[in-house]
PAMI-853768 format. One record per atom (N, C-alpha, C, CB): x, y, z; atom name; residue in three letters. Coordinates in nm, 3 decimals. Each point is the difference from the previous one (the first is absolute). Glycine has a CB too. Example, Ala and Ser with C-alpha at 12.3 -4.5 7.8 and 13.67 -1.06 7.14 Angstrom:
2
+---------+---------+---------+------+-------+
!      px !      py !      pz ! lomi ! lumba !
+---------+---------+---------+------+-------+
!   1.319 !  -0.569 !   0.780 !    N !   ALA !
!  -0.089 !   0.119 !   0.000 !   CA !   ALA !
!   0.090 !   0.120 !   0.000 !    C !   ALA !
!  -0.189 !  -0.117 !   0.125 !   CB !   ALA !
!   0.154 !   0.222 !  -0.197 !    N !   SER !
!   0.082 !   0.119 !   0.006 !   CA !   SER !
!  -0.077 !   0.109 !   0.073 !    C !   SER !
!   0.118 !  -0.063 !  -0.215 !   CB !   SER !
+---------+---------+---------+------+-------+
***
This chain:
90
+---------+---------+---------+------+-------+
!      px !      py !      pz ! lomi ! lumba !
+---------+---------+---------+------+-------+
!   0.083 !  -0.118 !   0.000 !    N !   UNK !
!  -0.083 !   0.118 !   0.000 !   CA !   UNK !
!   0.088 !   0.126 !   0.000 !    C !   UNK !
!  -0.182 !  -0.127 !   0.121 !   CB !   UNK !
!   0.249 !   0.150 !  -0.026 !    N !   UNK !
!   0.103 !   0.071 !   0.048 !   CA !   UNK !
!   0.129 !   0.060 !  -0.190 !    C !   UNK !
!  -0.046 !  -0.202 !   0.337 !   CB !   UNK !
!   0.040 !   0.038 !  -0.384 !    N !   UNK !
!   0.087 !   0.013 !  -0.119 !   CA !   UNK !
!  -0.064 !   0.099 !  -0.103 !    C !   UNK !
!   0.088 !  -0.240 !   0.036 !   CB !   UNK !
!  -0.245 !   0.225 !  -0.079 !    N !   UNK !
!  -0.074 !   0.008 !  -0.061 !   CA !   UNK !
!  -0.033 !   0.157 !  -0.003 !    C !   UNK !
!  -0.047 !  -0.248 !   0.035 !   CB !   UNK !
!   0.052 !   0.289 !   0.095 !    N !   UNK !
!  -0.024 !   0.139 !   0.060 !   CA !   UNK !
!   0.125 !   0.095 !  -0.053 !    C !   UNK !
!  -0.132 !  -0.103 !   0.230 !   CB !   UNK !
!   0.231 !   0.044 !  -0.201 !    N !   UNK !
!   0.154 !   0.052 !  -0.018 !   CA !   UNK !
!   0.038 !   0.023 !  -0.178 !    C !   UNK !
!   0.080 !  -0.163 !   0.255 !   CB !   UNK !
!  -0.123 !   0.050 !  -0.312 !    N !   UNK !
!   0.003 !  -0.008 !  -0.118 !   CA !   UNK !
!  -0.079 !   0.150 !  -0.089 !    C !   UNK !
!   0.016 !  -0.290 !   0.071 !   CB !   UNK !
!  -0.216 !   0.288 !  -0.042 !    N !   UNK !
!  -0.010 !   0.090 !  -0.025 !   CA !   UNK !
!   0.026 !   0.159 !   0.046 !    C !   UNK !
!  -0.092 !  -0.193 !  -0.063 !   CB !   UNK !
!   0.116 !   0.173 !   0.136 !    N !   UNK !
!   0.095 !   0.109 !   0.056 !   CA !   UNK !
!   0.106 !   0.079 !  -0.089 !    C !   UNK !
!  -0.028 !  -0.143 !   0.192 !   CB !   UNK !
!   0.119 !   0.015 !  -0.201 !    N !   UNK !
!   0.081 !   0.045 !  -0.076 !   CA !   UNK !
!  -0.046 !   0.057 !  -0.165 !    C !   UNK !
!   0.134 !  -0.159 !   0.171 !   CB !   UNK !
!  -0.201 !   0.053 !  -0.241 !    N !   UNK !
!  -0.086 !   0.066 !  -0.104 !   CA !   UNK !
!   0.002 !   0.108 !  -0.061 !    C !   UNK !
!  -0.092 !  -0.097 !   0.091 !   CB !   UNK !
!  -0.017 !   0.113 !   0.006 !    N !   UNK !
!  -0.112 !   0.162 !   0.018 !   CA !   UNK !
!   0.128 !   0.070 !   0.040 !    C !   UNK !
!  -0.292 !  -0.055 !   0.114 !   CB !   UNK !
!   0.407 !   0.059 !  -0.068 !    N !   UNK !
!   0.108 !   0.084 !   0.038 !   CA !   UNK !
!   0.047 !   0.018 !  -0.168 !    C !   UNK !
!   0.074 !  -0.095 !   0.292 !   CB !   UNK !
!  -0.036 !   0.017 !  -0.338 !    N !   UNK !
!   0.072 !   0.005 !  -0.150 !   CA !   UNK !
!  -0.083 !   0.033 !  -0.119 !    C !   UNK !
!   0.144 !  -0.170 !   0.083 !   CB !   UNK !
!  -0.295 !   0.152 !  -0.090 !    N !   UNK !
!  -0.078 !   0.062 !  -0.069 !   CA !   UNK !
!  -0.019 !   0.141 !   0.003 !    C !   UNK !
!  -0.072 !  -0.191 !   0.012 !   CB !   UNK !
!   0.056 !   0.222 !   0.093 !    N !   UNK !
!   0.018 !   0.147 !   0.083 !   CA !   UNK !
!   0.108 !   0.071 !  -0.051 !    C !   UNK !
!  -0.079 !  -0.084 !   0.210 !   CB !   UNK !
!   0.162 !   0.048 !  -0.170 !    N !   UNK !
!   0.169 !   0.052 !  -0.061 !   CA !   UNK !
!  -0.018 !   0.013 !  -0.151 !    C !   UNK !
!   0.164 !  -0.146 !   0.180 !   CB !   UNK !
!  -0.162 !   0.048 !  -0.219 !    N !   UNK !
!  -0.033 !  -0.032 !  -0.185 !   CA !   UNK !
!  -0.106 !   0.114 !   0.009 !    C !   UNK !
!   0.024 !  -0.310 !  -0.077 !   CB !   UNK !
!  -0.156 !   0.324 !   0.106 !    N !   UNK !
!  -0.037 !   0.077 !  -0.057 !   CA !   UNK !
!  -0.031 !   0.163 !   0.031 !    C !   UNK !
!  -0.041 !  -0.223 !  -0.058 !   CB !   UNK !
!   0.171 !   0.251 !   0.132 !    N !   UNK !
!  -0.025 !   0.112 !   0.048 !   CA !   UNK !
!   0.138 !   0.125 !  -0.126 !    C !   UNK !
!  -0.110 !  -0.149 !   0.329 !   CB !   UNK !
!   0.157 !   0.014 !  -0.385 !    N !   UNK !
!   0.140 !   0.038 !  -0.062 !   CA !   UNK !
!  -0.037 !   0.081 !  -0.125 !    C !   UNK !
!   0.135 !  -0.218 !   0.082 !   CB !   UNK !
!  -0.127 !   0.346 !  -0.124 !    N !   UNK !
!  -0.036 !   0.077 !  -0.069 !   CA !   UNK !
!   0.106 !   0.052 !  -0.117 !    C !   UNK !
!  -0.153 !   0.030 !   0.200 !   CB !   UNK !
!   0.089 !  -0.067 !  -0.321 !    N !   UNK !
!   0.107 !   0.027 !  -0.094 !   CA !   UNK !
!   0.019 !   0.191 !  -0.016 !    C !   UNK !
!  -0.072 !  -0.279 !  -0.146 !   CB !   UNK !
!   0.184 !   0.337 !   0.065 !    N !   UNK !
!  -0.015 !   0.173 !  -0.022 !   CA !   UNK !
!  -0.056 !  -0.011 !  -0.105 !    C !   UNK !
!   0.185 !   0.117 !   0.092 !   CB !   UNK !
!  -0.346 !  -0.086 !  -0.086 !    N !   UNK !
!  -0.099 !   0.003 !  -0.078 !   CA !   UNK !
!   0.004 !   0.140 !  -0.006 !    C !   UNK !
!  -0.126 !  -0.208 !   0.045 !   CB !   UNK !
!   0.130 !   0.309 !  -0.179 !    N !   UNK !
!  -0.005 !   0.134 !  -0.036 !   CA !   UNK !
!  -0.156 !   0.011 !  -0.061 !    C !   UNK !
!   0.284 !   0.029 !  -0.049 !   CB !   UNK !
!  -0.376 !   0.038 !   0.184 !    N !   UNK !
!  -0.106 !   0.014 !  -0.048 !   CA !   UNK !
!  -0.036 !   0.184 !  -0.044 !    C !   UNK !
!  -0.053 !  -0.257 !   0.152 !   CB !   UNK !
!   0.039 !   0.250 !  -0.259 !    N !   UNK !
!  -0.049 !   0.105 !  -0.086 !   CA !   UNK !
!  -0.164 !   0.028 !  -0.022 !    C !   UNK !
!   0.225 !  -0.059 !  -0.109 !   CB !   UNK !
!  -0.281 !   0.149 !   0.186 !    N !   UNK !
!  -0.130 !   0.072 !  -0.021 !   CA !   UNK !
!  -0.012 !   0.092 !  -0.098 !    C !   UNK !
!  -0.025 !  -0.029 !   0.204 !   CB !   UNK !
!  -0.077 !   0.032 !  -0.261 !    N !   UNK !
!  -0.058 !   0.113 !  -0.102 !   CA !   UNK !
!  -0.047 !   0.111 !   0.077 !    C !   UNK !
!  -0.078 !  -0.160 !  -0.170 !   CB !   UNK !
!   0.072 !   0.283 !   0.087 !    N !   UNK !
!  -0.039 !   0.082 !   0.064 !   CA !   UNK !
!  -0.140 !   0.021 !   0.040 !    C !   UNK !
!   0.181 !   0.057 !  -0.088 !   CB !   UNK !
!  -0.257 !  -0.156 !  -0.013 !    N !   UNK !
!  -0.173 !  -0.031 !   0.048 !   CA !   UNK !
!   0.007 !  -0.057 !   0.115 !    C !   UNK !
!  -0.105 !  -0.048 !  -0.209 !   CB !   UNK !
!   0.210 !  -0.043 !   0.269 !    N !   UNK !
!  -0.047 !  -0.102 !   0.087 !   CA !   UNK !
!   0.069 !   0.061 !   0.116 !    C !   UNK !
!  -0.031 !  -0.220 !  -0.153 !   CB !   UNK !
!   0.160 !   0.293 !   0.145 !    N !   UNK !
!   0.036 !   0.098 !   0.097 !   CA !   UNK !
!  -0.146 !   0.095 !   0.038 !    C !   UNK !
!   0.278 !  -0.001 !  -0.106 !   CB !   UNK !
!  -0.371 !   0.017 !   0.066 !    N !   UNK !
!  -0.077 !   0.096 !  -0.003 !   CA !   UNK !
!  -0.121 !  -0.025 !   0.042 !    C !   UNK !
!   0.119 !   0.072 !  -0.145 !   CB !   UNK !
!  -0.153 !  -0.189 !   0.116 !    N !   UNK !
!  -0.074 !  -0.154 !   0.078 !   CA !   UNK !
!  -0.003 !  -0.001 !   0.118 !    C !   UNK !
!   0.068 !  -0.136 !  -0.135 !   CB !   UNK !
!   0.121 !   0.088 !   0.150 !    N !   UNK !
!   0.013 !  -0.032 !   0.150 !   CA !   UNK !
!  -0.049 !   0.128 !   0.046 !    C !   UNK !
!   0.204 !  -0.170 !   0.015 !   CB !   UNK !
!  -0.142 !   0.275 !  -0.014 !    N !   UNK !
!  -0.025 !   0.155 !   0.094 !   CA !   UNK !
!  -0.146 !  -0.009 !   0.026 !    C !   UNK !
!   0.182 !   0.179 !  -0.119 !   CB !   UNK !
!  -0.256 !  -0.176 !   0.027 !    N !   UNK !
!  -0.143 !   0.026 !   0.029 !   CA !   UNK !
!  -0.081 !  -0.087 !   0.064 !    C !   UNK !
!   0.020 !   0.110 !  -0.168 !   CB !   UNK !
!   0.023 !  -0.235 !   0.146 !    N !   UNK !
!  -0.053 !  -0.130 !   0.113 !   CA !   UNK !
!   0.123 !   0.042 !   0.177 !    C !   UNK !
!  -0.058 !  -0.275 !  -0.289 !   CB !   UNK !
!   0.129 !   0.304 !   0.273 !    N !   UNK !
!   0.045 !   0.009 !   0.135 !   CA !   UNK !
!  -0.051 !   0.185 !   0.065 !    C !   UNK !
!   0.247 !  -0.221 !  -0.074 !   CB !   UNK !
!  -0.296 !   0.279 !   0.012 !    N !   UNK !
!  -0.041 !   0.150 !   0.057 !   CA !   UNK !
!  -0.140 !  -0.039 !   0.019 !    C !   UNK !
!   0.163 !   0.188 !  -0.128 !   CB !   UNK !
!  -0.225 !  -0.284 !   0.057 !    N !   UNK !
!  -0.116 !  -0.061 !  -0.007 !   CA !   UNK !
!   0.007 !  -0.075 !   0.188 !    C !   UNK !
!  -0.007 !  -0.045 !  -0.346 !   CB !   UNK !
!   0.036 !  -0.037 !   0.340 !    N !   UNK !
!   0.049 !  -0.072 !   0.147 !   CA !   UNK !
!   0.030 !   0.105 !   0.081 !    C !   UNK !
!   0.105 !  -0.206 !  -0.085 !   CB !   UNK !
!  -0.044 !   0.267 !   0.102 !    N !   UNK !
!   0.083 !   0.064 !   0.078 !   CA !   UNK !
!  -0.051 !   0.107 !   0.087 !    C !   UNK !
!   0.143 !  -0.064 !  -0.161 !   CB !   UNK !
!  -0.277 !   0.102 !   0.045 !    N !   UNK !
!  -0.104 !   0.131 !   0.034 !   CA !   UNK !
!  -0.105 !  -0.061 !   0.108 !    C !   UNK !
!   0.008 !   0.123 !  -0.263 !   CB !   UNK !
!  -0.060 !  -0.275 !   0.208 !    N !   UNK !
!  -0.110 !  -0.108 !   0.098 !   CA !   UNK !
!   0.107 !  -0.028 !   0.118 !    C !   UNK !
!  -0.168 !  -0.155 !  -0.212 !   CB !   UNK !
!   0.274 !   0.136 !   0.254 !    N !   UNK !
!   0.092 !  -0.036 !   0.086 !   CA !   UNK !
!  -0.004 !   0.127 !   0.089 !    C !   UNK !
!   0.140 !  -0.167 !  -0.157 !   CB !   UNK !
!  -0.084 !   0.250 !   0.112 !    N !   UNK !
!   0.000 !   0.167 !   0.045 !   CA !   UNK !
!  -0.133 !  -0.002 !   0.090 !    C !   UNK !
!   0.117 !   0.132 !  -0.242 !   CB !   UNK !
!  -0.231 !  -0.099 !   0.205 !    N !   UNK !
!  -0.128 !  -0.015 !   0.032 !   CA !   UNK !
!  -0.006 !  -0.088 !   0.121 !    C !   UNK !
!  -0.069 !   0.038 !  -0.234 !   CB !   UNK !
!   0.048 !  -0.145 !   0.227 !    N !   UNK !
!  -0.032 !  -0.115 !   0.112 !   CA !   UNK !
!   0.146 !   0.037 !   0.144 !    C !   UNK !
!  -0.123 !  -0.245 !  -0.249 !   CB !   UNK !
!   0.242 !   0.295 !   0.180 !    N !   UNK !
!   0.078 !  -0.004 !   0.085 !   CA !   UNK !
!  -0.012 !   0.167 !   0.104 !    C !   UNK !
!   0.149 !  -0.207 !  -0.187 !   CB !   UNK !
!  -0.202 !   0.280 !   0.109 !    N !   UNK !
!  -0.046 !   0.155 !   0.058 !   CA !   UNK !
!  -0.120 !  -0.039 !   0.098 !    C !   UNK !
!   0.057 !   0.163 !  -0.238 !   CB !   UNK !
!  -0.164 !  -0.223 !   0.197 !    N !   UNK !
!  -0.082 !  -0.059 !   0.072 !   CA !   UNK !
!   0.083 !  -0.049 !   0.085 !    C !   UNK !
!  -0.167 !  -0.033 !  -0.142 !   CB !   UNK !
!   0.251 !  -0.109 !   0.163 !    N !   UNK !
!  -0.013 !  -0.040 !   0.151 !   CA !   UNK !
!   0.085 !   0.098 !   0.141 !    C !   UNK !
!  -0.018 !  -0.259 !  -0.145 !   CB !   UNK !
!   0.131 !   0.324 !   0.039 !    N !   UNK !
!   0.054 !   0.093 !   0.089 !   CA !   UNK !
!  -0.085 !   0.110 !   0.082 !    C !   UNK !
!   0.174 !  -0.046 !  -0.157 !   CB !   UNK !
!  -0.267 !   0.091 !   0.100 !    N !   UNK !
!  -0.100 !   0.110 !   0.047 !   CA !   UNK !
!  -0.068 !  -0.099 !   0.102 !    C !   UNK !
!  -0.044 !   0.173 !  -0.233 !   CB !   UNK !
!  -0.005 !  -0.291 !   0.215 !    N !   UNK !
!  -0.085 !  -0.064 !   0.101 !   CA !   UNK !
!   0.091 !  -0.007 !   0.142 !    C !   UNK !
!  -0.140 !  -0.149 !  -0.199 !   CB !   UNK !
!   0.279 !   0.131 !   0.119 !    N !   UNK !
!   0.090 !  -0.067 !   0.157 !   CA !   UNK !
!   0.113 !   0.080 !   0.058 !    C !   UNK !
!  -0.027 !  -0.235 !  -0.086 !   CB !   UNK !
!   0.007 !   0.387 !   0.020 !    N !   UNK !
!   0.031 !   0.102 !   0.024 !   CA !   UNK !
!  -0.011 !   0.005 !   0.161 !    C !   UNK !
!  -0.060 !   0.082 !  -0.241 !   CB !   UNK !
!  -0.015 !  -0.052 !   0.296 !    N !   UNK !
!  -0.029 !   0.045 !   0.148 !   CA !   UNK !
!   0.060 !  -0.117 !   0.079 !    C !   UNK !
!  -0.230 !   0.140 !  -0.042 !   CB !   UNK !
!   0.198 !  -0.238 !   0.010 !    N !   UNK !
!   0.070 !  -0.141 !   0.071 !   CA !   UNK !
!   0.147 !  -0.009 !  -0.031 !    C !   UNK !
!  -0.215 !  -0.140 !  -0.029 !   CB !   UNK !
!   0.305 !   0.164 !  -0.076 !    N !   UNK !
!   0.116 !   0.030 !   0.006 !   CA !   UNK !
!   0.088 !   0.098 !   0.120 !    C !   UNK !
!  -0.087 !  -0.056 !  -0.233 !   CB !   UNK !
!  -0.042 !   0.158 !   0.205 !    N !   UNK !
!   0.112 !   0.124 !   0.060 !   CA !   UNK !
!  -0.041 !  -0.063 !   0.116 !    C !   UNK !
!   0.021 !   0.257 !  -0.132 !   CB !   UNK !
!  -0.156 !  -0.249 !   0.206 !    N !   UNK !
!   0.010 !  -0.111 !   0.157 !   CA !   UNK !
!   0.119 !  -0.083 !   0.027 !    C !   UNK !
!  -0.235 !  -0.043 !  -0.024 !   CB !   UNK !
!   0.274 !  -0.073 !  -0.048 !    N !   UNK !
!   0.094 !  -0.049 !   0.041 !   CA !   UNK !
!   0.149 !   0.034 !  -0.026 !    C !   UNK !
!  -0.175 !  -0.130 !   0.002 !   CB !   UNK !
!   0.219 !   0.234 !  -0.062 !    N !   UNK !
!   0.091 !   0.091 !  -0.011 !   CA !   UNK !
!   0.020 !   0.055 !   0.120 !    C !   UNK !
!  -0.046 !   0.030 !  -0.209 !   CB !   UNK !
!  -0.048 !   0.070 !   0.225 !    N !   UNK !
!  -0.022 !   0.090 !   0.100 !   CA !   UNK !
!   0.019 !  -0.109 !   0.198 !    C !   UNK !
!  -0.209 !   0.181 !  -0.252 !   CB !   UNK !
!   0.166 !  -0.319 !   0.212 !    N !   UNK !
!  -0.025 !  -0.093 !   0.104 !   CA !   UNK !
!   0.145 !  -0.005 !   0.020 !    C !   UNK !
!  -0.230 !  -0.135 !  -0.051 !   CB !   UNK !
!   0.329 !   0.054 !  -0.011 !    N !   UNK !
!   0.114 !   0.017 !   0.020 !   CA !   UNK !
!   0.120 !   0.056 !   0.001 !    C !   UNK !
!  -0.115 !  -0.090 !  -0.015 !   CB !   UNK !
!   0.074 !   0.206 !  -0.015 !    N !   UNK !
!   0.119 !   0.118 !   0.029 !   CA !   UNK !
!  -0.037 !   0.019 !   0.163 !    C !   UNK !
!   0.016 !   0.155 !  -0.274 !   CB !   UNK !
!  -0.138 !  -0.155 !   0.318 !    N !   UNK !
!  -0.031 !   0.019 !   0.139 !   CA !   UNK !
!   0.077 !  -0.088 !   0.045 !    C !   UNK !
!  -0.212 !   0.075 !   0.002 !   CB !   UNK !
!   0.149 !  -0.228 !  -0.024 !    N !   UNK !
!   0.128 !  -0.064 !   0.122 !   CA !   UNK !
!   0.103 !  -0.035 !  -0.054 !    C !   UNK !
!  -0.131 !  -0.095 !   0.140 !   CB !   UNK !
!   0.206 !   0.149 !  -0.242 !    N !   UNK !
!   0.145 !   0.010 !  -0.005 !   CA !   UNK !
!   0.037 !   0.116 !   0.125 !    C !   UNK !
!   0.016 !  -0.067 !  -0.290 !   CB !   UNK !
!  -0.110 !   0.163 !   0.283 !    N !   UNK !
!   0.083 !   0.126 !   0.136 !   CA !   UNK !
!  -0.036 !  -0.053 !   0.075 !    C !   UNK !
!   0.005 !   0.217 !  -0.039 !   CB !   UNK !
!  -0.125 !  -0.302 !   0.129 !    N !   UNK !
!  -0.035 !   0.004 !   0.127 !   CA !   UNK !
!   0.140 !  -0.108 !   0.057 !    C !   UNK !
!  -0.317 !   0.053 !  -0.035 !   CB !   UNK !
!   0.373 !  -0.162 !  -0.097 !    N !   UNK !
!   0.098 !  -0.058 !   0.065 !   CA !   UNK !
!   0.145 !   0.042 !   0.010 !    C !   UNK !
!  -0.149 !  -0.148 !  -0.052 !   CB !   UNK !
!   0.122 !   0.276 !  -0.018 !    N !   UNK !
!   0.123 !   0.074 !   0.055 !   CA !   UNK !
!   0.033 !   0.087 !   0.090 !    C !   UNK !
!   0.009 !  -0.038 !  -0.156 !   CB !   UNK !
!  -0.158 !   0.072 !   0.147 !    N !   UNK !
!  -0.027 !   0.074 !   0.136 !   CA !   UNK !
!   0.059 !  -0.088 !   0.147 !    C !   UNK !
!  -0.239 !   0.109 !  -0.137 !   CB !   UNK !
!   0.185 !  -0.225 !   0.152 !    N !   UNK !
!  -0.037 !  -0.078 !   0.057 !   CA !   UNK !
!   0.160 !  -0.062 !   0.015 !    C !   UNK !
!  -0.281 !  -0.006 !  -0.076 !   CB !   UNK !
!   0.343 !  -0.027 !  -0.010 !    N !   UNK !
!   0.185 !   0.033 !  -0.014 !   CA !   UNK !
!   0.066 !   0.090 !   0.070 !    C !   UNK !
!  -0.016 !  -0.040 !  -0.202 !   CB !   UNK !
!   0.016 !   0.138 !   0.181 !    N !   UNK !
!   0.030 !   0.120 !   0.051 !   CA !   UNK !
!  -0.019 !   0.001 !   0.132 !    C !   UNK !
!  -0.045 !   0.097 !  -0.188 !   CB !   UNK !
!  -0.079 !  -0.073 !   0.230 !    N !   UNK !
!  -0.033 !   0.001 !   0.145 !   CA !   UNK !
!   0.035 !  -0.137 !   0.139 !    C !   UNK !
!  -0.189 !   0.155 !  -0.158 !   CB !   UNK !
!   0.224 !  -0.282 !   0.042 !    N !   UNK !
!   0.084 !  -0.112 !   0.104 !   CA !   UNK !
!   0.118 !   0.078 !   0.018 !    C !   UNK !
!  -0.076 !  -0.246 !  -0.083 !   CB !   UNK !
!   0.168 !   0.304 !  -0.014 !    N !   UNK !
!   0.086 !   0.054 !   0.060 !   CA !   UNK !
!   0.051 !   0.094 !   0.086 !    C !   UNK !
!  -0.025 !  -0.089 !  -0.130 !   CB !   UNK !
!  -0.105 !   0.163 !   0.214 !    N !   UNK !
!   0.013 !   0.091 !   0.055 !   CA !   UNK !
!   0.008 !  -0.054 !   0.124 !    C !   UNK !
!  -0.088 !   0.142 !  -0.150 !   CB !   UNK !
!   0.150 !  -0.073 !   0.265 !    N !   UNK !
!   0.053 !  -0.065 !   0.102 !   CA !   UNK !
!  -0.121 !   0.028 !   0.127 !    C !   UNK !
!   0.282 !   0.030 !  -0.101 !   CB !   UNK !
!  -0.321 !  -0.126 !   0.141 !    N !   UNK !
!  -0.119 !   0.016 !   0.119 !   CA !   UNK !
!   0.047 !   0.037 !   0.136 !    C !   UNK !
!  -0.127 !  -0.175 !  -0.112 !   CB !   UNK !
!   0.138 !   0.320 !   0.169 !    N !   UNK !
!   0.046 !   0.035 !   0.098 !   CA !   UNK !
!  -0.087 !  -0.123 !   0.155 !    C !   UNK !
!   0.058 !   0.300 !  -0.167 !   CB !   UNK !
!   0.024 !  -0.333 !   0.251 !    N !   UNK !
!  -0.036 !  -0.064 !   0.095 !   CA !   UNK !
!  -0.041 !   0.093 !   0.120 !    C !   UNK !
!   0.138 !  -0.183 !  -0.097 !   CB !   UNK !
+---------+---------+---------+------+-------+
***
């Protein structure tokens, strides 16, 4: 079992390798299809934009809360630093 396991293992390791091996393929676009791509990715990019403005505005206030949460107790433990070192008159 153990052999069998090891075996494909190895495999899927050398198929992997094999097919990850990439020849210097010189790919040449037209200027239609340069022009393609742009407009399908400003296309995306504008619906992306959108949904991503949306969630920031929703989680806006909850950000700065926990911003605002830990800068507090970053000082209170330095505060709290500080003041072990002060010497307690007897």
């Amino acid at each position: 079992m153990m052999r069998r396991l090891a075996f494909f293992a190895v495999l899927i390791a050398l198929l992997g390798t094999a097919a990850c091996q990439q020849d210097d393929v010189q790919l040449r676009l037209t200027s239609f299809e340069r022009n393609r791509i742009d407009t399908l990715y400003a296309g995306q990019a504008a619906a992306l934009r959108a949904q991503t403005d949306s969630l920031c505005q929703r989680r806006y206030a909850e950000w700065v809360q926990q911003a605002v949460d830990s800068i507090v107790q970053e000082r209170l433990a330095e505060e709290e630093q500080l003041r072990s070192r002060i010497p307690i008159p007897r």
